[in-house]
C-alpha angles and dihedrals in degrees: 000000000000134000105267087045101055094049094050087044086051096047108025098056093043099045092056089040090057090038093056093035101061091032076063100049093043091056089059103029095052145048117248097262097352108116132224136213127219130161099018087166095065089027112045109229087012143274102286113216102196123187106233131158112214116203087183149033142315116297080028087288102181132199104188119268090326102070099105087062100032086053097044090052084046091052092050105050090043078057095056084039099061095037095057082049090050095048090052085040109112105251090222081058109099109159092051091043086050101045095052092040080054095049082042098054093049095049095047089046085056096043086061089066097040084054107040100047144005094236094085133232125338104244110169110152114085159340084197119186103224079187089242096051135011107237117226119252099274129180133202101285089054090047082056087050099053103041092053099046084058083049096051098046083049089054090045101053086045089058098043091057097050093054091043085054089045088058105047093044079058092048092054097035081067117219118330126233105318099013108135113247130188090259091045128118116277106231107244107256091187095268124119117224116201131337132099 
């Protein structure tokens, strides 16, 4: 098993499992809407776990009456999308395999729902008062996706500046071998210049 393999086989599976998991438990723990309050002593007033169901899309983004299917089609082309990112991805590259194992896993935990009924997700932890905003009722697989969306942007601005730093140790390392300079030989194009 190679490397890219055993880190999407030790995120992937636990993360679903988690996801599955907690939406399970949410569904038989909590009334449908009625909140809940745990650890009032690190949260204030608590950490409020809330039953919703959520036909659309993160942050409660809605299509019409399509969006099941519109968001199921959505899920599984990001899928493709980020498995073909994962294969190009480098293997000595962790922080972007896990970040788009991470992205995978919470996708994946949220298709299960699209496909297996018409309510919706299972979103049960929130609404959380940030003071300045209000974030929207969340569950495990979101928490995936947005931790590794942080993950990825941080991969991706790595990577920029080490090819921005490439660049510029070329620039000032002058031509390699061959390159053409401005005191180089001008290649004979069959006309003599100068000379009797």
């Amino acid at each position: 098993m190679n490397r890219k393999t055993k880190i999407l086989a030790a995120i992937v599976p636990a993360i679903v499992a988690l996801d599955i998991a907690t939406k399970w438990w949410a569904q038989r723990a909590l009334l449908h809407g009625r909140p809940v309050f745990l650890l009032e002593s690190l949260f204030g007033d608590g950490l409020p776990l809330t039953l919703t169901y959520n036909t659309g899309a993160a942050f409660s983004l809605h299509v019409g009456p399509a969006s099941r299917w519109f968001f199921l089609v959505v899920s599984i082309i990001a899928l493709v999308l980020i498995a073909w990112m994962y294969a190009e991805a480098r293997e000595r590259d962790t922080l972007r395999l896990t970040a788009l194992a991470l992205v995978a896993a919470g996708a994946l935990g949220n298709l299960i729902d699209r496909v297996r009924w018409d309510r919706g997700v299972v979103d049960f932890i929130g609404p959380v008062d940030l003071g300045f905003m209000r974030w929207p009722i969340f569950n495990a697989a979101d928490s995936a996706v947005t931790v590794g969306a942080i993950l990825l942007v941080i991969s991706l601005v790595q990577e920029d500046r080490a090819l921005k730093r490439a660049a510029e140790a070329a620039a000032l390392a002058g031509p390699g071998p061959g390159e053409g300079t401005a005191g180089s030989a001008v290649p004979n194009d069959g006309l003599e210049r100068g000379g009797a």
